[in-house]
N, C-alpha and C positions, 0 to 999 in steps of 0.2 A: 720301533722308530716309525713314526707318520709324517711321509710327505705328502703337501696337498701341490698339485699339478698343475699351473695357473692355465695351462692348455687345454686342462679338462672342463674348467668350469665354465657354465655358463651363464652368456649377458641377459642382463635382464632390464628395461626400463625403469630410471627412475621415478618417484611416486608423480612427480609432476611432467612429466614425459621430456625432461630436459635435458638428460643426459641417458648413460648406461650402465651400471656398475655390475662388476663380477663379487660375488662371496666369496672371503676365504673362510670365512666359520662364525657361525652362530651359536650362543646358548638362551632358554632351546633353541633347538634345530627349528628353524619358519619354513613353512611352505613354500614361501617366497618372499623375494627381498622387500616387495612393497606392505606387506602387511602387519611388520611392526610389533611382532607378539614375542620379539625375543626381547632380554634384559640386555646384554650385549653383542655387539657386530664387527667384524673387522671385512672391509673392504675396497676394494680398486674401482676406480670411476674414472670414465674418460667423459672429458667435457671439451667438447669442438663446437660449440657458441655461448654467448652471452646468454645469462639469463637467470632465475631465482634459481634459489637452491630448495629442494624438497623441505621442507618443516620435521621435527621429529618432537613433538612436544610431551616433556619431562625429561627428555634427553640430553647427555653435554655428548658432543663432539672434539675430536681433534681432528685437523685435516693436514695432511702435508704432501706438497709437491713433488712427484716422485718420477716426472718426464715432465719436459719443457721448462721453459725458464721463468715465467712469473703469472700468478694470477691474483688477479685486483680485487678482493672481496669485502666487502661491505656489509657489515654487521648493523644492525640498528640503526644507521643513519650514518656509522663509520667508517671507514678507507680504511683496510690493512693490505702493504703490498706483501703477496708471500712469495719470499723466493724459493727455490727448491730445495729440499730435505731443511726446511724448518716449521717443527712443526707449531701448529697455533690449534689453541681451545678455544672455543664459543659454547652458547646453551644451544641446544636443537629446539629452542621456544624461540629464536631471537629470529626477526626477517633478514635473510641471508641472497647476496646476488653477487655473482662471479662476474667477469670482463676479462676476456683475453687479447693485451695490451701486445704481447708478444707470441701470438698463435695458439695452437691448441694444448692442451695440458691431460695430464692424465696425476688424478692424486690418492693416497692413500688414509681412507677413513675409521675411526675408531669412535664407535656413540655406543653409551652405556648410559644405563639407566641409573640418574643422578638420584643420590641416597642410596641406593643395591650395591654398583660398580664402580672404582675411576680406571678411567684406561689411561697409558700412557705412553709414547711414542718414543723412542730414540733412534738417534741414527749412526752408525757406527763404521768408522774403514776395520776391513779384515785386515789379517796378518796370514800369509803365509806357514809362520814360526810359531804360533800362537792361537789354539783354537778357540772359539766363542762357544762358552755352553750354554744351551736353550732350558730353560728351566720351568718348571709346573706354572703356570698359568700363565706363558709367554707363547709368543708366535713372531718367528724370523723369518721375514721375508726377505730376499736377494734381489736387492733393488738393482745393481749394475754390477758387471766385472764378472770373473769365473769362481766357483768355489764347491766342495764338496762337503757331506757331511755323513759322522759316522757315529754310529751310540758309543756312548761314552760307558766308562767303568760305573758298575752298581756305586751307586753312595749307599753312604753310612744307614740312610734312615728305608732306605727299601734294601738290604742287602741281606735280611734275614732269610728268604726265600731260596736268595743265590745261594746262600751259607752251606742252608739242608739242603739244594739239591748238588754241591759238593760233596758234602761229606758222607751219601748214598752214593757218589760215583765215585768216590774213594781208588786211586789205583790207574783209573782211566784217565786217559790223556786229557788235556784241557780245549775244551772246543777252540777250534779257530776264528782269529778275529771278522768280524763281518767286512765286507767290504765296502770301502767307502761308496757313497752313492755321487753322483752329476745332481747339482741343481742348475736349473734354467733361471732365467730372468722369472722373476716374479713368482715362481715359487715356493711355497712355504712350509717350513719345518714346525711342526708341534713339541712344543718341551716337556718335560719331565724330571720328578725329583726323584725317580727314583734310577733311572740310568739315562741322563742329561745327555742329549745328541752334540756334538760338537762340529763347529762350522771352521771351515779351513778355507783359504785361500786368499785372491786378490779382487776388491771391489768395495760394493757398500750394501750394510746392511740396516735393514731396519728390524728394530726389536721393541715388538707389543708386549705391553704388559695389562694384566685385568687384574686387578685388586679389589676385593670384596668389601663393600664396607660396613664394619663393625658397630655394632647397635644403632 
């Protein structure tokens, strides 16, 4: 189970020096956030003034408000007002300019290389009573509230492994469950199909998704 530490990462300028955004994962892994050489990104950007938005061209984005209450973006000559946890797609070719009508924002971005990857955003309340499983090409981040999360049982299609190293400890007790971990704000869990982490608790979650696209 992979958590990424939102405490650990570091800020970095965006390409046009307008704001600051932290990584939570790249493929590939970039040098750095400004140079563009990966196929898809998922990241958190604070923007505490007006101003363009970096260009990503061949890229689609989605961007969604993940602190503060609204930001005024302008796509090609358009007005979209985004309220918070809704997410919105653009091209990263398109002239992009934010306006913060109601202070500063901090939003959470997904650009993938249009024709490779789509990404896709959702936004989710936890449940207590009901765990959220993180699944192979997704990533959960813990937008607000408390919540913990724990690997989940082998599924069906990676359990083969688990099987035979069963059935050589034959006799032996069954290892103890892992213990749940703390997530913090902004935090993120990396999924998996073959023992899917589950998320518990009270708050909101945001869950990425990257899908590959087929010929």
């Amino acid at each position: 189970m992979e958590i990424i530490r939102f405490a650990e990462l570091r800020s970095e300028p965006w390409r046009n020096g307008g704001g600051v955004t932290r990584e939570l994962a790249s493929h590939p892994k970039a040098a750095s956030a400004q140079d563009g050489a990966w196929d898809w990104r998922v990241s958190i950007a604070d923007v505490t003034k007006a101003g363009h938005f970096s260009a990503f061209p061949g890229m689609e984005r989605v961007l969604t408000v993940v602190e503060g209450e609204l930001l005024l973006l302008t796509v090609d000559g358009a007005e979209h007002p985004l309220e918070k946890y809704r997410p919105f797609r653009f091209s990263g070719d398109a002239a992009a300019h934010g306006a913060l009508p109601t202070g500063d924002i901090r939003d959470l971005n997904v650009i993938t290389r249009a024709g490779s990857f789509k990404g896709f955003t959702s936004i989710i309340e936890l449940s207590k009573k009901r765990a959220h499983p993180v699944f192979g090409g997704q990533l959960a981040v813990l937008l607000q509230g408390q919540a913990t999360v724990s690997p989940g049982a082998a599924n069906a299609a990676g359990s083969g492994a688990a099987a035979s190293a069963e059935d050589g400890a034959e006799g032996e007790a069954a290892a103890a469950p892992a213990e749940p971990e703390a997530l913090n704000r902004y935090d993120a869990v990396v999924g998996s199909d073959t023992r899917s982490p589950e998320v518990l608790g009270r708050g909101f979650l945001a869950v990425v998704s990257i899908d590959r696209v087929e010929g």
